[in-house]
N, C-alpha and C positions, 0 to 999 in steps of 0.2 A: 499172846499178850501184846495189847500197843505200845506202839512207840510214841514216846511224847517227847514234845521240839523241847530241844533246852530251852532256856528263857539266857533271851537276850540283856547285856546289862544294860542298866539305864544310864545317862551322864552323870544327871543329878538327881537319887533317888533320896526322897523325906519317908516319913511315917509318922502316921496316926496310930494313938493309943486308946485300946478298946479295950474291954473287960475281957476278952480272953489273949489278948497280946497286941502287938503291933500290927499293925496292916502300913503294908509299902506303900508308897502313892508316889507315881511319877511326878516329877517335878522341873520346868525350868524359867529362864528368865528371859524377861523381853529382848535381849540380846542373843539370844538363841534365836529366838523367831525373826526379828527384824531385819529386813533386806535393806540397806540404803541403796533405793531406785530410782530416779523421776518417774512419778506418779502421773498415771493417764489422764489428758484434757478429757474435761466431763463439758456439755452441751451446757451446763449455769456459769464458767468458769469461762466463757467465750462473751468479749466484750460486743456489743452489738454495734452495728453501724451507724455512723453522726445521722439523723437525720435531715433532708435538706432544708437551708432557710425557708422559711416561713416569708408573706407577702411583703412584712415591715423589713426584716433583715435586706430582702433584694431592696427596697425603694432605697434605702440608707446608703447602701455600699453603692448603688447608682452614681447618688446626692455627691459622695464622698470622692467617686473616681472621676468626677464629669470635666469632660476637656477645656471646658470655656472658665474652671475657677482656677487654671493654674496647678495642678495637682499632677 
């Protein structure tokens, strides 16, 4: 004859009702499963680098820092 595993309890078992009885159905709650972790940097989540001024931005800040206005 086999032997068969006892059955392990469940924490929170439910049940469904069906024409010939109940049927068990494991059951539990998001708090079960939830780890509070920091969550992995993903490659969309990574802010990109400033790109540099453009021709007009250099001429301005030139214009703005030039040693002959006093500045």
């Amino acid at each position: 004859m086999s032997q068969t595993k006892p059955r392990r309890p469940e924490h929170n078992a439910g049940a469904f009702l069906s024409p010939v009885g109940t049927i068990p159905a494991p059951m539990s709650t998001l708090s079960d499963e939830y780890r509070d972790e920091p969550a992995e940097p993903r490659d969309s989540d990574r802010v990109p680098e400033p790109e540099p001024p453009g021709l007009v931005r250099r001429i301005i800040e030139r214009l703005e820092h030039h040693p002959e206005r006093g500045h």
